[in-house]
C-alpha positions in Angstrom: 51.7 164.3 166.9 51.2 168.0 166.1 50.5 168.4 162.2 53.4 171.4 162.3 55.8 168.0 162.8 56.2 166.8 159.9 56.0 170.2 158.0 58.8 171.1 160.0 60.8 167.9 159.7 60.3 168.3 155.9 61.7 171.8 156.0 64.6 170.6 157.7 65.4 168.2 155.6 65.1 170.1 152.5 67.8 172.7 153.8 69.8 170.1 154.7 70.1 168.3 151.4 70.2 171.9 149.7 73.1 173.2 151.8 74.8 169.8 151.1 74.5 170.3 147.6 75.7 173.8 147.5 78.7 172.5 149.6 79.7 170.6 146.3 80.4 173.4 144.7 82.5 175.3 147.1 86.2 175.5 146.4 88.4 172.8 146.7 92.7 172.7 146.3 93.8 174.5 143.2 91.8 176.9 141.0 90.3 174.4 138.5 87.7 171.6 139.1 86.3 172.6 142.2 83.7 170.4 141.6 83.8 167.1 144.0 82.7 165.0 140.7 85.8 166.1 138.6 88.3 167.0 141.3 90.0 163.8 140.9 90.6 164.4 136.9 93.5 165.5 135.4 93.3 167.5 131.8 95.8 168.3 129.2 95.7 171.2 127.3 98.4 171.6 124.7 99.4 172.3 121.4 102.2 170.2 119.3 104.2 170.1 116.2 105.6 167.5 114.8 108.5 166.6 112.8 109.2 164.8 109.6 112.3 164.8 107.4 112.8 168.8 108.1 108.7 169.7 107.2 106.6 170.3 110.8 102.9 170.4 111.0 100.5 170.6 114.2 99.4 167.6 115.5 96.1 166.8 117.0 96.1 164.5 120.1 92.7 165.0 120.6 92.0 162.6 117.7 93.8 159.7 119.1 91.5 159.9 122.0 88.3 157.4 122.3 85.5 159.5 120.5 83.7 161.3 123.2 87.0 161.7 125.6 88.6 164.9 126.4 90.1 163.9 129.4 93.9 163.6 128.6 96.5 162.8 131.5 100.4 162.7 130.9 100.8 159.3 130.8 97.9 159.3 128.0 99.8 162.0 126.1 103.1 160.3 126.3 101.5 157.3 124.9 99.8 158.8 122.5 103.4 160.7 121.4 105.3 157.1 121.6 103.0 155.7 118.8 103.1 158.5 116.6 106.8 158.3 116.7 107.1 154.6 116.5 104.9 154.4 113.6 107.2 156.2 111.9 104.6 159.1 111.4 106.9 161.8 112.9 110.5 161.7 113.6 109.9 164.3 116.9 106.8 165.7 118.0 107.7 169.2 120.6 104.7 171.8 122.3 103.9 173.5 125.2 100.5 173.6 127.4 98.8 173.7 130.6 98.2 170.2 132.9 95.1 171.2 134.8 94.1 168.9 138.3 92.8 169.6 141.8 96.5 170.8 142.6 95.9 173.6 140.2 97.7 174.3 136.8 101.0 173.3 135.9 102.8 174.0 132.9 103.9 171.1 130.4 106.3 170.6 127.8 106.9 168.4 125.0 111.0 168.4 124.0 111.7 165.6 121.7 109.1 163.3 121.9 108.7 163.3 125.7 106.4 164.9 128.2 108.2 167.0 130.5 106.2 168.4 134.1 
């Protein structure tokens, strides 16, 4: 076997794995998380008020979260709302933000307590 062979061969390979790496990165659906890794995740963005006995304040989702989470889907926030307003904390929590997944942004809406797509 020629000693070229394996050079070759090793060259080969190398561009392959590095064209399949850079192919990971190339756009996917939507304009966020292109990345293959995170195309499957669905972020929340969004800010809230809430509402007791007439005085509002912002409210901080985020916090509810596990530490170290920032991934926040819809049926997370609305959980997250639910408690809030079952404990009593706030009689309505309202906002407005940006749902961001591999079908692109959305807008979302809080009205009342409830997440609305």
């Amino acid at each position: 076997m020629p000693a070229s062979l394996p050079c070759a061969v090793q060259i080969a390979a190398t561009a392959g794995l590095a064209a399949w790496m850079i192919i990971g990165f190339t756009p996917l659906p939507g304009r966020w998380l292109r990345w293959k890794m995170f195309c499957r995740a669905t972020f929340t963005i969004i800010t809230l008020t809430g509402t007791t006995n007439g005085h509002t304040e912002p409210v901080n989702v985020y916090d509810y979260l596990s530490p170290g989470s920032f991934i926040l889907s819809p049926t997370q926030l609305q959980t997250i709302l639910d408690h809030l307003t079952a404990s009593g904390r706030y009689d309505r929590i309202d906002g407005q933000g940006r749902l961001l997944s591999a079908h692109g942004e959305q807008r979302v809406n809080v009205r009342a307590s409830h997440v609305v797509l």
